[in-house]
N, CA, C and O atoms as a Tinker XYZ file with bonds, in Angstrom:
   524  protein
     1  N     84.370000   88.909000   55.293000    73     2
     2  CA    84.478000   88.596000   56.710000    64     1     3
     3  C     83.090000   88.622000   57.377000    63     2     4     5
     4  O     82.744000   87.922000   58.329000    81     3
     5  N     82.148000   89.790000   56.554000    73     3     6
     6  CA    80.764000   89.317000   57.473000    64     5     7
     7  C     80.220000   88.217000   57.446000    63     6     8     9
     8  O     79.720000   87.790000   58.487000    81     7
     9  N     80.162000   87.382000   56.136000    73     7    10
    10  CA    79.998000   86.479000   56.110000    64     9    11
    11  C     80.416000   85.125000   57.145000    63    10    12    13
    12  O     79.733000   84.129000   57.382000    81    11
    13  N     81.651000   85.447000   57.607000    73    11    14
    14  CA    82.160000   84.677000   58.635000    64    13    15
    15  C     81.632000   84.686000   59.849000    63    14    16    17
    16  O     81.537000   83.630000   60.476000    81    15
    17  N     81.133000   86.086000   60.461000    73    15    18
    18  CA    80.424000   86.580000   61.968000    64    17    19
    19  C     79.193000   85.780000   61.354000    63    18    20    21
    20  O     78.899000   84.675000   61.809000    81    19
    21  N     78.620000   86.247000   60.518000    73    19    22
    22  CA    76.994000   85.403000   60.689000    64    21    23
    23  C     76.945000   84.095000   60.893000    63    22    24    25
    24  O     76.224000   83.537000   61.720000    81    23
    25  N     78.192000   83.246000   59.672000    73    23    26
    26  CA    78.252000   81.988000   60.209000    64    25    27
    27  C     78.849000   81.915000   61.387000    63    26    28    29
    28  O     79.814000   81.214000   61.080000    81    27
    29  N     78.925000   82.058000   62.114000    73    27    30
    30  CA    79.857000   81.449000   63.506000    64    29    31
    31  C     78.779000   81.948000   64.255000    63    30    32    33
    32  O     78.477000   81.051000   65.041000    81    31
    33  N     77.819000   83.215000   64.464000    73    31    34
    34  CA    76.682000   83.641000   65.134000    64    33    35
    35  C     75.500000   82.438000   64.799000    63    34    36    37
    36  O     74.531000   82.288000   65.543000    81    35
    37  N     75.772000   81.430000   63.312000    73    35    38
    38  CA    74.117000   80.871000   63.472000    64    37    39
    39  C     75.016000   79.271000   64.759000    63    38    40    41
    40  O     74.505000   78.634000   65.681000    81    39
    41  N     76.419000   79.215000   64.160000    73    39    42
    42  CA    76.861000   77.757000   65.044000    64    41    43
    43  C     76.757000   77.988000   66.420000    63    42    44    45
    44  O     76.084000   77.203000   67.087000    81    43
    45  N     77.418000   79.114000   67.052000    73    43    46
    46  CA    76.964000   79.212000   68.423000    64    45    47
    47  C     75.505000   79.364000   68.668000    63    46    48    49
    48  O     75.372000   79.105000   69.864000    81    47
    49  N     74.703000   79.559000   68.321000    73    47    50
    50  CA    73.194000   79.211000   68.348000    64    49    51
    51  C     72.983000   78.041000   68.388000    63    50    52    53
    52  O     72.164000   77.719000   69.248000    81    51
    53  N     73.510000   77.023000   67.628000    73    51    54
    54  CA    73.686000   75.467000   67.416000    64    53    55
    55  C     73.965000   75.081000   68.614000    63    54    56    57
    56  O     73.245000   74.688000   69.532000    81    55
    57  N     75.184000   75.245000   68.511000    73    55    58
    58  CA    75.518000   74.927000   70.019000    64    57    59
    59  C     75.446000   74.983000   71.103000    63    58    60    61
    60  O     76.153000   74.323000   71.864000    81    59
    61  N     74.500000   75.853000   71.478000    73    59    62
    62  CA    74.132000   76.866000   72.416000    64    61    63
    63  C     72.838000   75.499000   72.283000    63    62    64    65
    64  O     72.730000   74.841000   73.317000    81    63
    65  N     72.086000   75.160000   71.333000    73    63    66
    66  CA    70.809000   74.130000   71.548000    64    65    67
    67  C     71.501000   72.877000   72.168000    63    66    68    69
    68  O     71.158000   72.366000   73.234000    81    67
    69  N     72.578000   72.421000   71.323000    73    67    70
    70  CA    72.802000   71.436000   71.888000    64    69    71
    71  C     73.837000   71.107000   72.911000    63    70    72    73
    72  O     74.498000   70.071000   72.845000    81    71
    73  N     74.023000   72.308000   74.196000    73    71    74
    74  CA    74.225000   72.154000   75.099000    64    73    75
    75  C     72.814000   71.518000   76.213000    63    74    76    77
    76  O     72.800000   70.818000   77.226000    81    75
    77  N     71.898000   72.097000   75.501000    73    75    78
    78  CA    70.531000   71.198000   76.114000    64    77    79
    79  C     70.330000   70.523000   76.600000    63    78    80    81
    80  O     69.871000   70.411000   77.736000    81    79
    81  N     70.836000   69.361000   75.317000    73    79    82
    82  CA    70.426000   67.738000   75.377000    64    81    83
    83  C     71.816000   67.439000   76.150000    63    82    84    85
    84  O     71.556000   66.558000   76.970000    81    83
    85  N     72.539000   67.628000   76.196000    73    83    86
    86  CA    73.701000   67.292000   76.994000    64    85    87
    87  C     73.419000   66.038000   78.398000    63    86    88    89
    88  O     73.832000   64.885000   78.522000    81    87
    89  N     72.763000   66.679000   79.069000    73    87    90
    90  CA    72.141000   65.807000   80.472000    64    89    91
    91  C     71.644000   64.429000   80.099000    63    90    92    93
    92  O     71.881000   63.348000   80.637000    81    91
    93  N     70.796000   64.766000   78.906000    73    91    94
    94  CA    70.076000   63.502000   79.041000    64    93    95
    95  C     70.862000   62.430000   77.751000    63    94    96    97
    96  O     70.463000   61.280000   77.570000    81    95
    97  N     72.062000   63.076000   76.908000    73    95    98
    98  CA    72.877000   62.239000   76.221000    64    97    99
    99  C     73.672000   61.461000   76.452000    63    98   100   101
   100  O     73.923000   60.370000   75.941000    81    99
   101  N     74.372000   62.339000   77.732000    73    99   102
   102  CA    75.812000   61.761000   78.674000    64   101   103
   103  C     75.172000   60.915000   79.646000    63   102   104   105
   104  O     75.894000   60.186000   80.326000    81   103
   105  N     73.924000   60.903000   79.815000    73   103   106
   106  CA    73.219000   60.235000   81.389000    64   105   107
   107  C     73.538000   60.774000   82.684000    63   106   108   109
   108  O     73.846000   60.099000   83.667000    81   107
   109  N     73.431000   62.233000   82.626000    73   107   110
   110  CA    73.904000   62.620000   83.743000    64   109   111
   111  C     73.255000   62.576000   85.359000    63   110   112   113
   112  O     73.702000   62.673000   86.502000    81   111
   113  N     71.950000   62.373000   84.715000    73   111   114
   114  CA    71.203000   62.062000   86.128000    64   113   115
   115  C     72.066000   60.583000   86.748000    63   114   116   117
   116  O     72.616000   60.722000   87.841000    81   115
   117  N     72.155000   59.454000   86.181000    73   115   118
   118  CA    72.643000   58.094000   86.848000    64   117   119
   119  C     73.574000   58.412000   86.816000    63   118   120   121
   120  O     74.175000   57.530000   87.429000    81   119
   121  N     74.488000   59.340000   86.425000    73   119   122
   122  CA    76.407000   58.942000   85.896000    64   121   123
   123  C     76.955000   59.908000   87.524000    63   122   124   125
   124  O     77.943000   59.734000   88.238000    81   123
   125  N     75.641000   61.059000   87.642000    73   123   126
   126  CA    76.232000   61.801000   88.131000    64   125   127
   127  C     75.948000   62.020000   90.105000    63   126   128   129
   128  O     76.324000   62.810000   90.971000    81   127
   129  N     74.975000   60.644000   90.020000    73   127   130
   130  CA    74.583000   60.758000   91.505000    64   129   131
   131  C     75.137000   60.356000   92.500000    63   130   132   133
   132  O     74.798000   60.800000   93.598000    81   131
   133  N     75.976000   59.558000   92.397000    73   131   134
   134  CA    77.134000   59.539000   93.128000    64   133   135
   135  C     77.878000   60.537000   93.777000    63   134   136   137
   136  O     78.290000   60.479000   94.936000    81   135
   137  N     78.012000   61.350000   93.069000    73   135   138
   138  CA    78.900000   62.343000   93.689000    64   137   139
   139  C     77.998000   63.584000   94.423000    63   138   140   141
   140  O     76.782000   63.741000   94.531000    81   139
   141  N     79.106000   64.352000   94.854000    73   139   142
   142  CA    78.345000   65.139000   95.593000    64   141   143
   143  C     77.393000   66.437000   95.354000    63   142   144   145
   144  O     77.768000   67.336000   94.602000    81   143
   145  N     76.098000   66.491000   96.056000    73   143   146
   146  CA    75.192000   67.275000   95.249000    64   145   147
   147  C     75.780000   68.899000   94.731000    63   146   148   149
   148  O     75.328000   69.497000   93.755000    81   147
   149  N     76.902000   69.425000   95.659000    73   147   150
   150  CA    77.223000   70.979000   95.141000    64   149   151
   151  C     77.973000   70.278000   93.644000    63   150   152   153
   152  O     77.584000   70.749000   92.575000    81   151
   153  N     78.779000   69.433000   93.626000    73   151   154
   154  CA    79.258000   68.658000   92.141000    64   153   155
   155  C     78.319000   68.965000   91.309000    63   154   156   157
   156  O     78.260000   69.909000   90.521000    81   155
   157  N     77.564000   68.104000   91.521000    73   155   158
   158  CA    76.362000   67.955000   90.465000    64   157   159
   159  C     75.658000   69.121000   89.711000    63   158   160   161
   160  O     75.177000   69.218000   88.582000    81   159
   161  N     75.797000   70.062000   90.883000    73   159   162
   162  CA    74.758000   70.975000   90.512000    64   161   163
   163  C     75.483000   72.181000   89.921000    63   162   164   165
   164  O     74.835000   73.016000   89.290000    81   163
   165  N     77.324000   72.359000   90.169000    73   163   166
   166  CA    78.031000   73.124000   89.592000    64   165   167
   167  C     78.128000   72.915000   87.941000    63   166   168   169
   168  O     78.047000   73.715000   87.009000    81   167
   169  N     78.320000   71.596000   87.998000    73   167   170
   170  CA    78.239000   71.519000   86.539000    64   169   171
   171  C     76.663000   71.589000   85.560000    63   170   172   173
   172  O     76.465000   71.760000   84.357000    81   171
   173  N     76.013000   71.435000   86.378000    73   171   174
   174  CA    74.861000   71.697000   85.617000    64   173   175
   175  C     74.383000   72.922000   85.358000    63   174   176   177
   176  O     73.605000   73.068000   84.414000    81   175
   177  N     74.784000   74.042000   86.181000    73   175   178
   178  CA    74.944000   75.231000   86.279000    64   177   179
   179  C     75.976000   75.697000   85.310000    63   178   180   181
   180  O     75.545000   76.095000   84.228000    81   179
   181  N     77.170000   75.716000   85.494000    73   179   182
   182  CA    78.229000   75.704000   84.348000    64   181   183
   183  C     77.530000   75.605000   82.969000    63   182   184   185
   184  O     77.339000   76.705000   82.450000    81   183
   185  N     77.088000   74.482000   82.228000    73   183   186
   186  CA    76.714000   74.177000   81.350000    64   185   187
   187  C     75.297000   74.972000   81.160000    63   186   188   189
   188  O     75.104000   75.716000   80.199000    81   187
   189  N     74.653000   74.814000   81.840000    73   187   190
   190  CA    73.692000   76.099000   81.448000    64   189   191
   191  C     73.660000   77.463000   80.993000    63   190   192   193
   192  O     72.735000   77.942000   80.337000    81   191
   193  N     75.025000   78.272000   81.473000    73   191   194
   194  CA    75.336000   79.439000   81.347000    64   193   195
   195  C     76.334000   79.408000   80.402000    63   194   196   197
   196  O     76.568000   80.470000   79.825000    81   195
   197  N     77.138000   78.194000   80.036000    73   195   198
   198  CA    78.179000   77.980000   79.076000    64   197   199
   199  C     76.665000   78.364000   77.586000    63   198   200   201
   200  O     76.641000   79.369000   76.876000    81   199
   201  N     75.838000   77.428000   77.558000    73   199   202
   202  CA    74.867000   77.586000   76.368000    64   201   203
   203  C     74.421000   78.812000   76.532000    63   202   204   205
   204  O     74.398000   79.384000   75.442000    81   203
   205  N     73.934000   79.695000   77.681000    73   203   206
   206  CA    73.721000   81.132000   77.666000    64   205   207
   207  C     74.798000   82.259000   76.417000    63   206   208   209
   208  O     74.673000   82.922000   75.388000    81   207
   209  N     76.021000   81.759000   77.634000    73   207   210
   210  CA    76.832000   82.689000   76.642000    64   209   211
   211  C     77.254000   82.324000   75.192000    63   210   212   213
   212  O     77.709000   83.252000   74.523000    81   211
   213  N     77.154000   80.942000   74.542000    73   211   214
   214  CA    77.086000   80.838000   73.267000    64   213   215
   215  C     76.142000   81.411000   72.467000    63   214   216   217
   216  O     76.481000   81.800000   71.349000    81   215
   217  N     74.483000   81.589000   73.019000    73   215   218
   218  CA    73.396000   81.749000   72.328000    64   217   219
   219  C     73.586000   83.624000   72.304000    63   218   220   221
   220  O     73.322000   84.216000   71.257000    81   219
   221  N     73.974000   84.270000   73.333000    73   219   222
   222  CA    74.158000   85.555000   73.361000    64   221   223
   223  C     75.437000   85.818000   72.134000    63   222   224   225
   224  O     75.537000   86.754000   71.341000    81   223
   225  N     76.212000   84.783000   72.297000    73   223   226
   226  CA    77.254000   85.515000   71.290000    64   225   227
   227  C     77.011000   84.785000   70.043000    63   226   228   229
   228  O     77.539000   85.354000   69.088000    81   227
   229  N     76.379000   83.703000   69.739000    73   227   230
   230  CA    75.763000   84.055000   68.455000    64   229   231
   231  C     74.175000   85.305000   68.234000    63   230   232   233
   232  O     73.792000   85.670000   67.123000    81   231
   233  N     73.749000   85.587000   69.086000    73   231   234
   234  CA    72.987000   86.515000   68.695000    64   233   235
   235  C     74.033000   88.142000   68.477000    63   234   236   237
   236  O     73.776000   89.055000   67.693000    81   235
   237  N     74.773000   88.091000   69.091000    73   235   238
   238  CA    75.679000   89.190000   68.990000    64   237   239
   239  C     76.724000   89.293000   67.723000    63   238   240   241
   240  O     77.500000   90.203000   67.433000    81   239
   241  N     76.430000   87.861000   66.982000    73   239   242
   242  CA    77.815000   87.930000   65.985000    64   241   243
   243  C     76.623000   88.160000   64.733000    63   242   244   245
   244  O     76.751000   88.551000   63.572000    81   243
   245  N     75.255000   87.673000   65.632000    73   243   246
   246  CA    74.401000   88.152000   64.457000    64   245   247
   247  C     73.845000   89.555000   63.859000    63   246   248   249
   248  O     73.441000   89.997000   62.784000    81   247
   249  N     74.078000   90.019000   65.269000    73   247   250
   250  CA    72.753000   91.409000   65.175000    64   249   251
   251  C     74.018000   92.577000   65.136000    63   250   252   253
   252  O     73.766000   93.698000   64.695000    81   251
   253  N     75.314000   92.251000   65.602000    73   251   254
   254  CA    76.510000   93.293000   65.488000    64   253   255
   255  C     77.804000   93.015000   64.545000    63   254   256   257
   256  O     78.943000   93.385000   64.827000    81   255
   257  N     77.440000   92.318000   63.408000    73   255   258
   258  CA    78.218000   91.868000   62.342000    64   257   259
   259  C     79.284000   93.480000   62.392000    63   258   260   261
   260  O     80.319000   93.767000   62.995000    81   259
   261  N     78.557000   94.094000   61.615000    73   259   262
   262  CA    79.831000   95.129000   61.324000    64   261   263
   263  C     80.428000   96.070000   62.535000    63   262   264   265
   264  O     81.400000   96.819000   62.438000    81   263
   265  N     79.684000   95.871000   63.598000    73   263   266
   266  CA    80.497000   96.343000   64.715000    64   265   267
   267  C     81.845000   95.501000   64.760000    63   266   268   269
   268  O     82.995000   95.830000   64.471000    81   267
   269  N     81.340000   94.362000   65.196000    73   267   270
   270  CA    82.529000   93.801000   65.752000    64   269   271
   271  C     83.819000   93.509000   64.653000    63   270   272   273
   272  O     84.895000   92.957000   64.881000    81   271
   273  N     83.281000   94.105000   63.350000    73   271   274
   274  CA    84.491000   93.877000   61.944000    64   273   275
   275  C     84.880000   95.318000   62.091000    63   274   276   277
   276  O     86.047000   95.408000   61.709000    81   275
   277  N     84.401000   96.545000   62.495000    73   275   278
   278  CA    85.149000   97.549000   61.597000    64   277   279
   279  C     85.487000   98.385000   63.126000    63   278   280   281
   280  O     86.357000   99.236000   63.312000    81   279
   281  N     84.700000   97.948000   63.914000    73   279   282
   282  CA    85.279000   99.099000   65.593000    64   281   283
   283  C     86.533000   98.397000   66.465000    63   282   284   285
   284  O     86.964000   97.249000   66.579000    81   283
   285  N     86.873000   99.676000   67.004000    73   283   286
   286  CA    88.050000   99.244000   68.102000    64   285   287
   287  C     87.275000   98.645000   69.247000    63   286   288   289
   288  O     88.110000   98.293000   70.080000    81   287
   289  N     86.219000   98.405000   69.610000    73   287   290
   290  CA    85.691000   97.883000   70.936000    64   289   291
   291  C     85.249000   96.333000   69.961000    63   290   292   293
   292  O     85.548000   95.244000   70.451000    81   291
   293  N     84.605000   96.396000   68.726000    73   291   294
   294  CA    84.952000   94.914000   67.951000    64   293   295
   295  C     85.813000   94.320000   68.014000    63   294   296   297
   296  O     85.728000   93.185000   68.484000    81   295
   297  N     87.239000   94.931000   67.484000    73   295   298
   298  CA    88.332000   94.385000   67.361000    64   297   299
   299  C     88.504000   93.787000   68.556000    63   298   300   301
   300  O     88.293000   92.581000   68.687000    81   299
   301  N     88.895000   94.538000   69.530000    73   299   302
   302  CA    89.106000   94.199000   71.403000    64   301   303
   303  C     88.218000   92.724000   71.856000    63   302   304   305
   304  O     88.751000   91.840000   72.527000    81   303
   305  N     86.571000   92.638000   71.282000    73   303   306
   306  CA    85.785000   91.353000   71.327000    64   305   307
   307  C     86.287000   90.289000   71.020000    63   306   308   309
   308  O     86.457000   89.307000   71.742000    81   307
   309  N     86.683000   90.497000   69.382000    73   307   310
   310  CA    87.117000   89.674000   68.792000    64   309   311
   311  C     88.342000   88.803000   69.255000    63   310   312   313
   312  O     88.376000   87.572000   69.242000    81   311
   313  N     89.540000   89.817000   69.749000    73   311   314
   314  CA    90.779000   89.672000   70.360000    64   313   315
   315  C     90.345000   88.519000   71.672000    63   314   316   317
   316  O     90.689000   87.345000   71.810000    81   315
   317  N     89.537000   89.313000   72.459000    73   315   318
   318  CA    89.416000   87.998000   73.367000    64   317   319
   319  C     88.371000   86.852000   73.186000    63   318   320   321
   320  O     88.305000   85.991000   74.063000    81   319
   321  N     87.674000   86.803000   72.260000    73   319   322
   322  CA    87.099000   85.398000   71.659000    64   321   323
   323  C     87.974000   84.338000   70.853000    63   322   324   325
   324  O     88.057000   83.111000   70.799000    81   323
   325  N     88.827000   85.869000   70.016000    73   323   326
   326  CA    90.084000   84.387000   69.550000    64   325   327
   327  C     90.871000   84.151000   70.689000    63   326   328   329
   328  O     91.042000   82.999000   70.289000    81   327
   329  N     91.612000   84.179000   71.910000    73   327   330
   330  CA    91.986000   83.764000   72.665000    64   329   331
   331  C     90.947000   82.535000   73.746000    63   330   332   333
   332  O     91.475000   81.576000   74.309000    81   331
   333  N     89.792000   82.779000   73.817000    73   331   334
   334  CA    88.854000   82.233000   74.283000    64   333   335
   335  C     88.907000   80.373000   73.197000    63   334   336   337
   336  O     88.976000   79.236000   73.663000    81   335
   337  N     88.860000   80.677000   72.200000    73   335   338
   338  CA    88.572000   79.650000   71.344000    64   337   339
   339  C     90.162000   78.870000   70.906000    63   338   340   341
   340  O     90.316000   77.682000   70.620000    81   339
   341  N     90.869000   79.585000   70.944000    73   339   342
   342  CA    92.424000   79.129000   71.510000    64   341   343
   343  C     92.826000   78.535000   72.493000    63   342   344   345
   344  O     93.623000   77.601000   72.401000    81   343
   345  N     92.367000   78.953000   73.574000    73   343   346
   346  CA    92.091000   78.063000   74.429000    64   345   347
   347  C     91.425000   76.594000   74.081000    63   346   348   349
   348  O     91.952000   75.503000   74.298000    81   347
   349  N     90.420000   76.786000   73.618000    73   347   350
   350  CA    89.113000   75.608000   73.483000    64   349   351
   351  C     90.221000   74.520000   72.893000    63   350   352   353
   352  O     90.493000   73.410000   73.353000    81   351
   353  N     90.743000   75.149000   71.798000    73   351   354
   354  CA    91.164000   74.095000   70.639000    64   353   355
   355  C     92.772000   73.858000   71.323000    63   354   356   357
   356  O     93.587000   73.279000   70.604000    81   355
   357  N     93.128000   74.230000   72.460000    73   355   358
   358  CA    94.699000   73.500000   73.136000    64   357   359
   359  C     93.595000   72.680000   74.526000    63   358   360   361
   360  O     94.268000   71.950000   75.254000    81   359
   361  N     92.631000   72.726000   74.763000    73   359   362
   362  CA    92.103000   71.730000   75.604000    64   361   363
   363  C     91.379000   70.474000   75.130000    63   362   364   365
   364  O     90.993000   69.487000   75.756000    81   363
   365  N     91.285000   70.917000   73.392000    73   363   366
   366  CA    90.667000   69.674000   72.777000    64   365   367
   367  C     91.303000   68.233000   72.648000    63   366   368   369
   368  O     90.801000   67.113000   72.735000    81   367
   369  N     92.705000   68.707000   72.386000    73   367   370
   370  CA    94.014000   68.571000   72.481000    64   369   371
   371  C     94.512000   67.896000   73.721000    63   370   372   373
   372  O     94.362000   66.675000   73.750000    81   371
   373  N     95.154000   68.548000   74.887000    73   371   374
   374  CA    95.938000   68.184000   75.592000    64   373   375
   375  C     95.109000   67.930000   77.384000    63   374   376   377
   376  O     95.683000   67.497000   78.383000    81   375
   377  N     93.540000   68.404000   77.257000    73   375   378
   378  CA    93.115000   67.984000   78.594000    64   377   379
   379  C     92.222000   66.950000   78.466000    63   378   380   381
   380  O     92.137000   66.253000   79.478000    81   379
   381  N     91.311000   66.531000   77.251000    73   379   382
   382  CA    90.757000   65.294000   77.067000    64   381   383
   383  C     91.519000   64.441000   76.951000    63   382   384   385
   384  O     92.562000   64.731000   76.365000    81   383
   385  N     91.348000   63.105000   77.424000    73   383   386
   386  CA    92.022000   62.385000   76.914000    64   385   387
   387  C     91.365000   61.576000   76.107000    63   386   388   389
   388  O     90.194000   61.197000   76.079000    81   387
   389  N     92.774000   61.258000   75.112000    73   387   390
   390  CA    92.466000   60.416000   73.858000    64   389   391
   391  C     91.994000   58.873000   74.003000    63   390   392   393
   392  O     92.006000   58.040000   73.096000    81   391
   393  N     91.565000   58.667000   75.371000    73   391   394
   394  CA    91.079000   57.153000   75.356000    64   393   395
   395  C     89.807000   57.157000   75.293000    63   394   396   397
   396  O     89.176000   56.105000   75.192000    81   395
   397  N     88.990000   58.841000   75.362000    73   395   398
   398  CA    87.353000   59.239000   75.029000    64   397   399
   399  C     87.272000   58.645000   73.546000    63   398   400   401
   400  O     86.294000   58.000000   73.168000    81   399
   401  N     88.427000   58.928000   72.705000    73   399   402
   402  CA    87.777000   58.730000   71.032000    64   401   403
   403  C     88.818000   58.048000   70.452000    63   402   404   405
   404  O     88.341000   57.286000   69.612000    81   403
   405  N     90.197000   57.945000   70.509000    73   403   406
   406  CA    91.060000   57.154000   69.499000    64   405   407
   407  C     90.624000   55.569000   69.789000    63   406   408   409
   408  O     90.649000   54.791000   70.742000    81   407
   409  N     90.189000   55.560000   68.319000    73   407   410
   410  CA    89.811000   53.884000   67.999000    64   409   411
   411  C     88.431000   54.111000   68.223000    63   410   412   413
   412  O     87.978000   53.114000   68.785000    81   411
   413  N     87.481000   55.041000   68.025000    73   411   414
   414  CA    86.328000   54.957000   68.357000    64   413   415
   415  C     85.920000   55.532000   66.867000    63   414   416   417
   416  O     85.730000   56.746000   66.939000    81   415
   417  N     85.834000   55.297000   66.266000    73   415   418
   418  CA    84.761000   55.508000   64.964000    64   417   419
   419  C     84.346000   57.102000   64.667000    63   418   420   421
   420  O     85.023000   57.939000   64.071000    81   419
   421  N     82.947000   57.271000   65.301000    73   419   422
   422  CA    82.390000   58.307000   65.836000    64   421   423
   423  C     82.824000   59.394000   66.572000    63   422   424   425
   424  O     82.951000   60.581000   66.275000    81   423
   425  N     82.964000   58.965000   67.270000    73   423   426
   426  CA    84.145000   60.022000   68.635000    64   425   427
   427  C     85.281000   60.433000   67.802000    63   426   428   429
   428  O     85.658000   61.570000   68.086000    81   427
   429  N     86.019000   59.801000   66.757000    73   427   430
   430  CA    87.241000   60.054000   66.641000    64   429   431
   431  C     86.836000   61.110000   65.972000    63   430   432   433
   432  O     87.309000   62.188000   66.333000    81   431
   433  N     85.601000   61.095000   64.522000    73   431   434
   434  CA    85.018000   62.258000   63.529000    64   433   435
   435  C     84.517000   63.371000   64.737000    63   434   436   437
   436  O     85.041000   64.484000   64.687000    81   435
   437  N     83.850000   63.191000   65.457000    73   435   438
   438  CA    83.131000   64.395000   66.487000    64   437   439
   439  C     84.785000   64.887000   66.999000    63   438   440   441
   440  O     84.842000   66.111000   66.885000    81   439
   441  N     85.751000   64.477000   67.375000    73   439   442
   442  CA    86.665000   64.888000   68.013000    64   441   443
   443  C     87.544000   66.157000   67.207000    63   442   444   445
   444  O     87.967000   67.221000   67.657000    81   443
   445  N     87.627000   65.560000   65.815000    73   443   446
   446  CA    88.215000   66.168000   64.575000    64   445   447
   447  C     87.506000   67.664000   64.259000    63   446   448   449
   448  O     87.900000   68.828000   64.181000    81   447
   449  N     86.206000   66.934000   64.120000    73   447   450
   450  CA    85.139000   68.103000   63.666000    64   449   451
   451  C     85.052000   69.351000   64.274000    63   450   452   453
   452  O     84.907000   70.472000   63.786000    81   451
   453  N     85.201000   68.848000   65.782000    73   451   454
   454  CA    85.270000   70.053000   67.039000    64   453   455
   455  C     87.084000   70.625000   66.769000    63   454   456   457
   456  O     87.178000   71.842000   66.930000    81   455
   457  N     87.883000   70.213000   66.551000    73   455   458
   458  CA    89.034000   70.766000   66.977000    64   457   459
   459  C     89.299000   71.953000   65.924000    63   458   460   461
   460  O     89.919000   73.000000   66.109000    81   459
   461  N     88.440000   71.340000   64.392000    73   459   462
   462  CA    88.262000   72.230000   62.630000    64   461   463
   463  C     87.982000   73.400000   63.323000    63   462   464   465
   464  O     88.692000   74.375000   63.569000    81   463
   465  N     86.168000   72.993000   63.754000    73   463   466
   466  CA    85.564000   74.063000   64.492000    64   465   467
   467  C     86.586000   75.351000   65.042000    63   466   468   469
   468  O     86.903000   76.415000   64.511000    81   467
   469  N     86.903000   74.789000   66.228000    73   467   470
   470  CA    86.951000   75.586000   67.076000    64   469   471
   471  C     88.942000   76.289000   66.491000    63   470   472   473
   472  O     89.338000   77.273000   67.117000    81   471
   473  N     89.903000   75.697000   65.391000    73   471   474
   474  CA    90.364000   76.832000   64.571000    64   473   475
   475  C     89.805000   77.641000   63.769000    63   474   476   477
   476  O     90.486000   78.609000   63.430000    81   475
   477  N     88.510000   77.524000   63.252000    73   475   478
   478  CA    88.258000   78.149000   62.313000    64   477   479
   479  C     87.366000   79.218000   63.536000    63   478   480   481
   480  O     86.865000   80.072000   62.804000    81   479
   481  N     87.148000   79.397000   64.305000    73   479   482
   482  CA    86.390000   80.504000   65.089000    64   481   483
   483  C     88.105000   80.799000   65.806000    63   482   484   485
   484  O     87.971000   81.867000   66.404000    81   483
   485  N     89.213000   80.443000   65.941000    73   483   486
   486  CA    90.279000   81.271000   66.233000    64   485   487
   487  C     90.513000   82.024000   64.913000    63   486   488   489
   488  O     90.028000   83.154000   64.862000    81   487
   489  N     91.021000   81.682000   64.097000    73   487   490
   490  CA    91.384000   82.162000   62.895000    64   489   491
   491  C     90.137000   83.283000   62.589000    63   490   492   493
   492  O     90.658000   84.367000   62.324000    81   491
   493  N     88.889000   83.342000   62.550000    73   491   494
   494  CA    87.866000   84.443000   61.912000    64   493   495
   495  C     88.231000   85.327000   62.775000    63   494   496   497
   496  O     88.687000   86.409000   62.404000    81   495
   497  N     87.998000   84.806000   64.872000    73   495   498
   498  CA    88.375000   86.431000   65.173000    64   497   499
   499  C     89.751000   87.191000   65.218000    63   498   500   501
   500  O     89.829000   88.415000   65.115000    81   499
   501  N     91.277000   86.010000   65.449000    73   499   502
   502  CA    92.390000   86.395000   65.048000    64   501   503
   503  C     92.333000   87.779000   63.750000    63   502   504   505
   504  O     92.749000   88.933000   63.645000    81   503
   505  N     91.839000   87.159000   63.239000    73   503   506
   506  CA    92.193000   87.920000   61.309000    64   505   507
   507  C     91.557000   89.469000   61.765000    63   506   508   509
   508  O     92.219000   90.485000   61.551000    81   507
   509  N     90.223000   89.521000   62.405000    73   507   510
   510  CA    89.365000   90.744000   62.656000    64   509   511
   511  C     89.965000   91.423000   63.667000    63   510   512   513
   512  O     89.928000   92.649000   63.557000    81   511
   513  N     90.625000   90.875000   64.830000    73   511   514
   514  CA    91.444000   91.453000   66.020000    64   513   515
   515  C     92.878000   92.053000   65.480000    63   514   516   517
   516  O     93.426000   93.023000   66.002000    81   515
   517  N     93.298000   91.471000   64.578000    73   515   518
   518  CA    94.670000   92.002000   64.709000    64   517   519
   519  C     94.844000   92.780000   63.467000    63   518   520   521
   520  O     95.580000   93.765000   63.523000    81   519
   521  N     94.225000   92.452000   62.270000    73   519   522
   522  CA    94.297000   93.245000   61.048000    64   521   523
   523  C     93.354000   94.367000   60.611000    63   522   524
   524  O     93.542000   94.951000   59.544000    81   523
């Protein structure tokens, strides 16, 4: 199972980078000027602190591997990260909609890839939270 915290501590690091490029992938400066500046700037905010707390909790799945596997304040982490990522993977699902990627090539693999993802980070902290 440590093996599992380190990997999932180096992907949220990953991800945590490539919340970055986000702005300048989606075009958010042109896509997003239209609307209104507290808009704009919530989500850019959002997403900034969304990559915060990925990069903290992969540094945390890195540097507190056997905490969060063998303690009751681990377990309790774990418990609400697999609910956290349970979440992720019923919004991958049922709040995107499928006209972003079905029939799209690319999108459809990125869509898949993320939904693997984000069971396999329910399932690592499920297994550590409850057993």
């Amino acid at each position: 199972m440590e093996l599992h915290i380190k990997l999932i501590g180096i992907l949220c690091i990953i991800l945590a980078c490539i919340h970055a490029f986000f702005p300048r992938y989606f075009g958010w400066k042109k896509d997003l000027q239209p609307i209104a500046l507290i808009n704009r700037q919530m989500l850019e905010v959002h997403t900034f602190f969304l990559a915060l707390v990925l990069l903290l909790l992969g540094i945390l799945c890195l540097s507190s591997t056997a905490d969060l596997i063998y303690s009751p304040l681990g377990n309790r982490i774990c418990l609400g990260l697999a609910i956290f990522w349970f979440l992720r993977l019923l919004f991958q699902f049922f709040v995107y909609s499928p006209s972003l990627w079905r029939g799209k090539r690319k999108e459809t693999i990125i869509h898949i890839l993320f939904a693997i993802l984000w069971l396999y980070l329910t399932y690592i902290f499920s297994v550590i939270a409850l057993f």
